[in-house]
C-alpha positions as CSV (number, residue, x, y, z in Angstrom):
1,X,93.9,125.8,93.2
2,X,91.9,122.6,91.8
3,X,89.8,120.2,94.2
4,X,91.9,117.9,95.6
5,X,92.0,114.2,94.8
6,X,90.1,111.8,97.5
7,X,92.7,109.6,98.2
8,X,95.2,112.3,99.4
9,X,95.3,115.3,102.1
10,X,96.9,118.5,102.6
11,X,99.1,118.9,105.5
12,X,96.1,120.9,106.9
13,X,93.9,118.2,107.4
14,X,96.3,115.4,108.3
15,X,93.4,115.2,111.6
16,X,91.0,113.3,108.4
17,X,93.7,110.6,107.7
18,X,92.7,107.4,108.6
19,X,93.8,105.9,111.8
20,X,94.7,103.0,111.3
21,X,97.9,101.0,110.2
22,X,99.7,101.4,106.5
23,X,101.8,103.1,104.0
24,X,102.3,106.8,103.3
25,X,103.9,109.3,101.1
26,X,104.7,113.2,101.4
27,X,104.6,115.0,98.0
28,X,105.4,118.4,97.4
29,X,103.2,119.9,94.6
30,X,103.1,123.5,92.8
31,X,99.9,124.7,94.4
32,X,99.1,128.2,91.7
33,X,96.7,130.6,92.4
34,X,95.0,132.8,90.1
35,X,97.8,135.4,90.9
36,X,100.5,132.8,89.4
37,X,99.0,132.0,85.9
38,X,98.2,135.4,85.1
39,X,101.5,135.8,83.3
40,X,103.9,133.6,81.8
41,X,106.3,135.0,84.3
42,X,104.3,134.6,87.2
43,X,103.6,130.7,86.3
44,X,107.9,130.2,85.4
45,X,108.8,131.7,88.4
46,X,106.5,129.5,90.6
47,X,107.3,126.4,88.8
48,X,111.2,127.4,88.9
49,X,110.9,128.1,92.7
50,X,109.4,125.0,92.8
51,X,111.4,123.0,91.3
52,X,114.5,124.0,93.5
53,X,112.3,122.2,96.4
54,X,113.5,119.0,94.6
55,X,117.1,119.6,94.8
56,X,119.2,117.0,95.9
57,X,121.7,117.6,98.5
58,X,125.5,118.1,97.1
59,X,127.6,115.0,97.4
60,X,130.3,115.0,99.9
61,X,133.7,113.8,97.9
62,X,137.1,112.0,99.3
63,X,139.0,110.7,96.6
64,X,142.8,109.2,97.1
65,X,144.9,107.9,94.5
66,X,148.4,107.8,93.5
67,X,151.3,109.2,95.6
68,X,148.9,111.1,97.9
69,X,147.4,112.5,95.6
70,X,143.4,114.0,97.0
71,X,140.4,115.8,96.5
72,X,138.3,116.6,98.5
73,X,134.8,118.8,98.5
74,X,131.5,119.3,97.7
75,X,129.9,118.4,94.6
76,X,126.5,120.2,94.3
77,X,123.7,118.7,92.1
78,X,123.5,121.2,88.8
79,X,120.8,119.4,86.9
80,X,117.5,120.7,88.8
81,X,119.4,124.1,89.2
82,X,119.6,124.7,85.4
83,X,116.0,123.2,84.9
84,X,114.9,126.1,87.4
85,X,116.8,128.2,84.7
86,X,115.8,127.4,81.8
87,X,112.2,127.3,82.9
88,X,112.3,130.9,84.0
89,X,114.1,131.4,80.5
90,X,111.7,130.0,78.5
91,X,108.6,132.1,80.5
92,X,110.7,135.1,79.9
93,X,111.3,134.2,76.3
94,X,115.2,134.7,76.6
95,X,115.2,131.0,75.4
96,X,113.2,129.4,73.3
97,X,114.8,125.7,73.0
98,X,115.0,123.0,74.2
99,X,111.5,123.0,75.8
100,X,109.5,124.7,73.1
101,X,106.4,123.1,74.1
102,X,106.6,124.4,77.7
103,X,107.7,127.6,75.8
104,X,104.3,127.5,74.1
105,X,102.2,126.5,77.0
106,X,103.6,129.0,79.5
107,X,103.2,132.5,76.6
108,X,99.3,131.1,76.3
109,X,96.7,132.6,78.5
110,X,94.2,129.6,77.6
111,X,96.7,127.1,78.0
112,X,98.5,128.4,81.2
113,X,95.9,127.2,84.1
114,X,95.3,124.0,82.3
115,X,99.5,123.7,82.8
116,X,98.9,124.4,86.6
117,X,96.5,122.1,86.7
118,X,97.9,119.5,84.6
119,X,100.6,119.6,87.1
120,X,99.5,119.9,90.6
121,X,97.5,116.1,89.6
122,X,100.6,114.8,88.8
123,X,101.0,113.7,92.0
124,X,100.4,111.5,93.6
125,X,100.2,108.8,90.9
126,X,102.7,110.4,88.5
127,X,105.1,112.4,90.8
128,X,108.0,110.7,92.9
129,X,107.1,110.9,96.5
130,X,109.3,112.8,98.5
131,X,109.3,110.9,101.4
132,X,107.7,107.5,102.4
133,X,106.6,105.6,105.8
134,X,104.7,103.1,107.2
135,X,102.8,103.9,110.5
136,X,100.8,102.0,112.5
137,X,98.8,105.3,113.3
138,X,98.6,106.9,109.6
139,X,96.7,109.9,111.6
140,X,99.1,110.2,114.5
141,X,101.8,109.8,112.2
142,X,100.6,112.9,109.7
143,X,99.8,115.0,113.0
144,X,103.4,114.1,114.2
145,X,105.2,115.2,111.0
146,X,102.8,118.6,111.2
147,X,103.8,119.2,114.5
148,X,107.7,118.9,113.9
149,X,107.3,121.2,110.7
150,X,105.0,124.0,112.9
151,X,107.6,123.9,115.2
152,X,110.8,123.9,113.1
153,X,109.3,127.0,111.1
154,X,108.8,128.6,114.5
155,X,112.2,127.9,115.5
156,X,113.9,129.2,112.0
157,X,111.4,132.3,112.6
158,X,113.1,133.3,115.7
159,X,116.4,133.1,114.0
160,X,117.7,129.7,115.1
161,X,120.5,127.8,113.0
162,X,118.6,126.0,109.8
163,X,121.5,123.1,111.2
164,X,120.4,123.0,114.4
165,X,116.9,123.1,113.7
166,X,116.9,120.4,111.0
167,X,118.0,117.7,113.5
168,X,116.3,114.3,112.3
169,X,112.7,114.5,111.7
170,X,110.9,115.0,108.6
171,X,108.9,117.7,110.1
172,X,111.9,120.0,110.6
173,X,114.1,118.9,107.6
174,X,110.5,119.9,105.1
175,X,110.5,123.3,107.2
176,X,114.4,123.6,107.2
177,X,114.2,122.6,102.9
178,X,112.1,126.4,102.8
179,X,108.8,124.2,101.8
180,X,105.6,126.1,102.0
181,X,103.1,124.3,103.8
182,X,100.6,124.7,100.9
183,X,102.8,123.1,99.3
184,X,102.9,119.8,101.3
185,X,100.5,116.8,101.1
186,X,100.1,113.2,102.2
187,X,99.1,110.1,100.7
188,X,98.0,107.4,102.7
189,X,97.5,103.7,101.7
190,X,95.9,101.8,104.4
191,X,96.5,98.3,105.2
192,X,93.7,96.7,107.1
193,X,95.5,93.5,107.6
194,X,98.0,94.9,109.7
195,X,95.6,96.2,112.1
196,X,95.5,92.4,113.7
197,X,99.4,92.4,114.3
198,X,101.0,92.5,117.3
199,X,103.6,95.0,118.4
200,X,106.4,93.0,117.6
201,X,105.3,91.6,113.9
202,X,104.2,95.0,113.1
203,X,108.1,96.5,113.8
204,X,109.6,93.6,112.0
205,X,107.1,94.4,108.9
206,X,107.2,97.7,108.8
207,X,110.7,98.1,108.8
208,X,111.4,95.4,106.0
209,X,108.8,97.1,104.3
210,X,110.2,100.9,104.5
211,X,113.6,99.4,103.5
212,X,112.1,98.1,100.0
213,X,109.9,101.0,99.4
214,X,112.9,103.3,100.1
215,X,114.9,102.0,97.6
216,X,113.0,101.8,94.9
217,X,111.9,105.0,95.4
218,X,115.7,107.2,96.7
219,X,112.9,109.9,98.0
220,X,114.4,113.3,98.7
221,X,114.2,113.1,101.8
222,X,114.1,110.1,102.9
223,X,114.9,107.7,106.3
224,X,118.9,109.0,106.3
């Protein structure tokens, strides 16, 4: 794995965040190791499994219309499921198209780690976030979102129900989504000027804040 950027943290060392008031993000990243770009199989697969991590959740449908007429189900998301595939398919060289530069990149030894690496720095100025906040602790905040996931992963561990362990923090939902912790990290943005509001101002800010950001951004998973 490549040295990490400055201005962002593994979930590891959420203790160095700074402490006081701002924005964050949560990314999850294809951390590789030497043992994953050895092969072009061993990269695909890793990228692939990866890739899965930014599934959406299927869509819910109710749909009425004439005479009674209904449906009703689930409606999964297909597009990042066949991306998976067609990664692993190009590693494995059962497909060569479309993707014929990944094709290319992946079946090179030279070019493989530079891949990894190329994509591990995409975030967290070229990746979607997969979740974002505003905290008037950015520390506390990044220890309380490592605590929820410790425990949740503890909890699935001893063989509790992935639903019932879920329930509605981001800790849990990362660990109930299967998210290696390597995987995880945390950009913060600090604000000093919010350091000077009071209680009050800082809730009404914050949460008009974290409604925009939200929506420009639809993170996976973010405030339901």
């Amino acid at each position: 794995m490549s040295e990490r950027q400055a201005e962002w943290f593994p979930m590891t060392e959420v203790t160095s965040l700074p402490s006081g008031a701002g924005l964050y993000a949560w990314y999850a990243v294809p951390v590789t190791g030497p043992e994953d770009v050895a092969s072009s199989s061993a990269l695909g697969s890793r990228l692939a499994s990866h890739t899965l991590t930014l599934r959406h959740p299927p869509i819910a449908l109710d749909v009425r219309w004439h005479l009674g007429a209904m449906w009703t189900g689930e409606l999964p998301e297909g597009g990042i499921t066949g991306f998976a595939r067609l990664i692993e398919d190009l590693a494995s060289g059962a497909r060569a198209t479309p993707g014929a530069e990944l094709s290319r990149a992946l079946r090179d030894p030279v070019h493989r780690p530079m891949l990894a690496e190329l994509l591990f720095h995409a975030a967290p100025r070229l990746a979607a976030p997969i979740y974002v906040g505003v905290a008037k602790g950015l520390r506390k905040r990044g220890m309380d979102h490592r605590r929820d996931y410790e425990n949740a992963r503890a909890d699935l561990a001893a063989g509790d129900d992935p639903l019932t362990v879920a329930g509605n923090t981001l800790g849990a939902r990362l660990a109930v989504a299967r998210i290696p912790p390597e995987a995880l990290w945390i950009a913060p943005y600090p604000v000093a000027s919010l350091d000077k509001l009071t209680d009050v101002e800082w809730r009404h800010i914050a949460e008009a804040a974290e409604f925009v950001v939200n929506r420009w951004q639809h993170p996976l998973f973010g405030r339901r």
